[in-house]
Structure formats: C-alpha cells, structure tokens
C-alpha positions as CSV (number, residue, x, y, z in Angstrom):
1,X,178.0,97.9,34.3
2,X,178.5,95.3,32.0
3,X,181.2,94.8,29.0
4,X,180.4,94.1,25.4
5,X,182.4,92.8,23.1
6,X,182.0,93.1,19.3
7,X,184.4,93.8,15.9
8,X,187.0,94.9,17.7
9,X,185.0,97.8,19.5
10,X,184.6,98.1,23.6
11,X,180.7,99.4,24.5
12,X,179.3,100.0,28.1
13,X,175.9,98.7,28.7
14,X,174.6,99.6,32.4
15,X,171.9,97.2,34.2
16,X,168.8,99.0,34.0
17,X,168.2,100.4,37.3
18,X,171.1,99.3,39.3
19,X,173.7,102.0,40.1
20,X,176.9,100.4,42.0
21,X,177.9,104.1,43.8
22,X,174.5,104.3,44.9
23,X,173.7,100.7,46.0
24,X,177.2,101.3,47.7
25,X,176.2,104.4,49.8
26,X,173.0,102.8,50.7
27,X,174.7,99.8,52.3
28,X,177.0,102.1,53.6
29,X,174.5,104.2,55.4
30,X,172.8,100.8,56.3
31,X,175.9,100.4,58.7
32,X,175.7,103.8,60.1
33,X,172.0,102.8,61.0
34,X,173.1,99.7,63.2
35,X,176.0,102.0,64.8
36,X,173.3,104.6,66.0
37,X,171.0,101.7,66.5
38,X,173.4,99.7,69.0
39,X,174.1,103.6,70.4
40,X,170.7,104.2,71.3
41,X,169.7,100.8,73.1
42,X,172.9,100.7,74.8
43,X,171.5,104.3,75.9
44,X,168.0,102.7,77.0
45,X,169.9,100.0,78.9
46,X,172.7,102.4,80.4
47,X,169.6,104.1,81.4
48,X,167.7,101.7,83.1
49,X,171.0,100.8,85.3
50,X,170.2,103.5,87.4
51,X,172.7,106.6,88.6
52,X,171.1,108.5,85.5
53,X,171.6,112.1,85.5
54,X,168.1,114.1,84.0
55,X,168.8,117.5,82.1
56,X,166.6,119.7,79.5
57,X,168.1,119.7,76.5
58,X,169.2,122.8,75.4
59,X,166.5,124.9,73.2
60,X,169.2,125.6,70.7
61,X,169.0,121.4,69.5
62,X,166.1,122.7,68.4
63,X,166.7,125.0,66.3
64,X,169.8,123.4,65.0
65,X,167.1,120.6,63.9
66,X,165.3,123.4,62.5
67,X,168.1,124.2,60.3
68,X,168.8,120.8,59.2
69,X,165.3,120.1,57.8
70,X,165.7,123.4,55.8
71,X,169.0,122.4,54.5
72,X,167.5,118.7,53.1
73,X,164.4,120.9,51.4
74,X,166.8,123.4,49.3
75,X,169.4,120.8,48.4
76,X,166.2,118.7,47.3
77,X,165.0,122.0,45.3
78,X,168.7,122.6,44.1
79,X,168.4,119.1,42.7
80,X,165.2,119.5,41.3
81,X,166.3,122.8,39.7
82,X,169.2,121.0,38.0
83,X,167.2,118.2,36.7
84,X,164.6,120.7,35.2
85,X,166.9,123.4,33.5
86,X,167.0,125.8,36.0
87,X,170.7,126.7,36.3
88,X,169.8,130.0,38.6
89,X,167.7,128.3,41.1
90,X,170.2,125.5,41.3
91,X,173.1,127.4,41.7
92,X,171.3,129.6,44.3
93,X,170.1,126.6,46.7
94,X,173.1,124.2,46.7
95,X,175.2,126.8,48.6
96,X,172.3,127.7,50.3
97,X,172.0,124.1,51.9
98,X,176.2,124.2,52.4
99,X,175.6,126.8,54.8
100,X,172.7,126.0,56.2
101,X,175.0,122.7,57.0
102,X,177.6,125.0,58.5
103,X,175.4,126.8,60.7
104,X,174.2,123.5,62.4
105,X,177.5,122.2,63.1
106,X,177.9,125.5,64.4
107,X,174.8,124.8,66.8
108,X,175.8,121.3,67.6
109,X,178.9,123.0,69.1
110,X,177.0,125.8,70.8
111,X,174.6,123.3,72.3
112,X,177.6,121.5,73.5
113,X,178.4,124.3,75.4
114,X,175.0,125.1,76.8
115,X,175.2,122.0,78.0
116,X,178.6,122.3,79.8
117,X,177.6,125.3,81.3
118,X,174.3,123.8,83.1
119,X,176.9,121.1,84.1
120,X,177.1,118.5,81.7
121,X,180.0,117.0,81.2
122,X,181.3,114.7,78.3
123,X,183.3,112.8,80.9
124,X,180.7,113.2,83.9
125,X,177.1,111.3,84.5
126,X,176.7,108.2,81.7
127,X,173.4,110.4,80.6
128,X,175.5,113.2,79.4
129,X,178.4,111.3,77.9
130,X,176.0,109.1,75.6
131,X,174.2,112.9,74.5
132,X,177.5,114.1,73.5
133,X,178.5,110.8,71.9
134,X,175.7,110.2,70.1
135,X,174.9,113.6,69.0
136,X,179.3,113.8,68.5
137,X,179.4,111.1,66.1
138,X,176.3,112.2,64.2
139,X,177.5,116.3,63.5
140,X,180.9,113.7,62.4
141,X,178.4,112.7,59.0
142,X,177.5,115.8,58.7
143,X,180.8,117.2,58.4
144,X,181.4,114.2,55.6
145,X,178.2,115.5,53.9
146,X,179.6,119.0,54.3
147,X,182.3,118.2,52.0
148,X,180.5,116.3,49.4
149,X,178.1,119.2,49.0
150,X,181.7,121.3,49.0
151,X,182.5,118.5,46.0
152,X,179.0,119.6,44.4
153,X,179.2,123.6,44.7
154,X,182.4,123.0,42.8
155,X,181.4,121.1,40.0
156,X,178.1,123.7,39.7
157,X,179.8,126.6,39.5
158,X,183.6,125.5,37.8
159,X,182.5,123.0,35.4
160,X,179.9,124.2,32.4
161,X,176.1,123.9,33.4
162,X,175.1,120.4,31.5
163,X,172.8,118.4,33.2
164,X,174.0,114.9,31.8
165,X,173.0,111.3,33.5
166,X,176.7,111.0,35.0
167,X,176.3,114.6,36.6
168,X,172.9,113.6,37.9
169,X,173.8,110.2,39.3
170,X,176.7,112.0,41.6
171,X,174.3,115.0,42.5
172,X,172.2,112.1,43.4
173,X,174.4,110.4,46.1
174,X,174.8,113.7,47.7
175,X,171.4,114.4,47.6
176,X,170.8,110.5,49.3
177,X,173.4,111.2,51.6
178,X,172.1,114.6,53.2
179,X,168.4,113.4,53.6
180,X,169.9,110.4,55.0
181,X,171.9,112.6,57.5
182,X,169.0,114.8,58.0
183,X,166.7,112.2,58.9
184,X,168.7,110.5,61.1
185,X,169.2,113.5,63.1
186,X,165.5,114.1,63.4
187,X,165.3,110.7,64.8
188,X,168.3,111.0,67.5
189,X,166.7,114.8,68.5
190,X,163.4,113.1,69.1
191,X,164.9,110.0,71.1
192,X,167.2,111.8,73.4
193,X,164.3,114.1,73.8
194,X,161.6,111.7,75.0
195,X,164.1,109.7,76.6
C-alpha cells in the first residue's frame, strides 16, 4: 500500500497484485512447512535407529481425513458463493466447513484414544510419540483455522451481506489457510501411513 500525496488530500493506491496479509500468511505457512518437514525426517531417521515399535493406524484417521477434504470443498464453495452473489449458499457452507472442522478435531482425539487403547503411548516407543506429535501439533492449526472460520461465520451472518474487495481479501486468507491446513494433513496421513 502506497501513500499519495496531493492538495492537501491523503489517497491509498495498492500495488497491483501484492496483498501484505496474504504474502504474510504465506510465509507464515512457509515456516509451518519446514517445522513438519524437520518433524517428518527426524521421524525417518528416529526410524531407521532401530527399537521402532510397528502399529496400524487406526481406521478412524481415515475418516477424519475424509472429513477434512470435505471441509476445504464447502469452504471453497462458501467462498465461491460469496464472490458470485449467492448469499444463501454462502451462508449455508461456511458453517458447514466450521463443523466439519469440529468433527475432525473430534476424530483426531478419538484416534488418539484408539491408539492408547491398542497400546500406544505418547510417552512409550519413539514410533508412537512422533504419531502423536506430529499429528498433535497439526489438529493445533487446525484449531487456529477453527477460529478464523469462527471470525468469518461472524462477519457473514452479523455484518450486512456486501461482497466488497476488503471482505473478500480476509475471506481469502481464511480460505488460503484451511486448504493449507487441509493439505498438509493429507500429506502427514499418507506419510505416517506408508511409513
């Protein structure tokens, strides 16, 4: 955003195509990337050390993966509903994707427990600690995405339905944020299960 100065008057001129919030987020999620990236080759390495303890992953990670998917297509619908005039269909999939969000925290937790019950422990066998850990830290995000789409449900349904640029650029981080969240989680399902 850039300052202009004429007769006495104050305008705003943005940079065509640069956004600072969103350049912001990306380089914040670019450091989330090399935290699950150091997480999972320390978990190769750990691995390869020997005194590894093998388990099947509980069938409920995958349906908790199931659920996150979902939840990035109706957020991405919700978005593209707002964008296009469609006030119903936007205010029906946001909350939609908020508890679809819910419900796999939810199943991050129950997993947790299926796991404990076959014998897992968080503070046993380095194989189960890094699961927990890894999969721990990632249902922490999205908790933080939780509440940004808790941020966006308010603004749809307190605030009058106008579909200006500034309203779109923050619908727009939360949208980034939650595919970012959702994808990341695809890849850590399909590394700890292959692993």
């Amino acid at each position: 955003m850039s300052t202009l100065i004429s007769s006495g008057t104050i305008e705003q001129k943005s940079r065509k195509g640069f956004y600072a919030p969103l350049f912001a987020l990306w380089a914040g999620m670019g450091s989330i990337v090399m935290m699950f990236g150091s997480l999972t080759s320390a978990y190769i390495v750990r691995q390869g050390a020997g005194n590894w303890l093998e388990f099947r992953m509980p069938d409920i990670f995958f349906y908790s993966t199931v659920v996150m998917l979902v939840s990035s297509v109706t957020l991405h619908g919700s978005y593209w509903a707002f964008r296009n005039n469609r006030e119903m269909l936007y205010k029906l999939l946001l909350p939609l994707t908020l508890v679809l969000g819910i419900i796999f925290v939810i199943m991050q937790y129950q997993g947790w427990n299926a796991l404990y019950a076959i014998g897992v422990a968080l503070d046993g066998n380095p194989g189960g600690s890094f699961f927990y850990v890894i999969s721990g830290i990632h249902a922490a995000h999205v908790i933080g995405g939780i509440f940004a789409l808790t941020v966006a449900l308010l603004h749809a349904f307190m605030l009058p339905y106008k579909p200006t640029e500034k309203r779109r650029r923050r619908f727009q981080l939360v949208l980034h944020y939650w595919h970012f969240v959702d994808f990341l989680w695809l890849y850590l399902f399909l590394f700890l299960l292959i692993q």
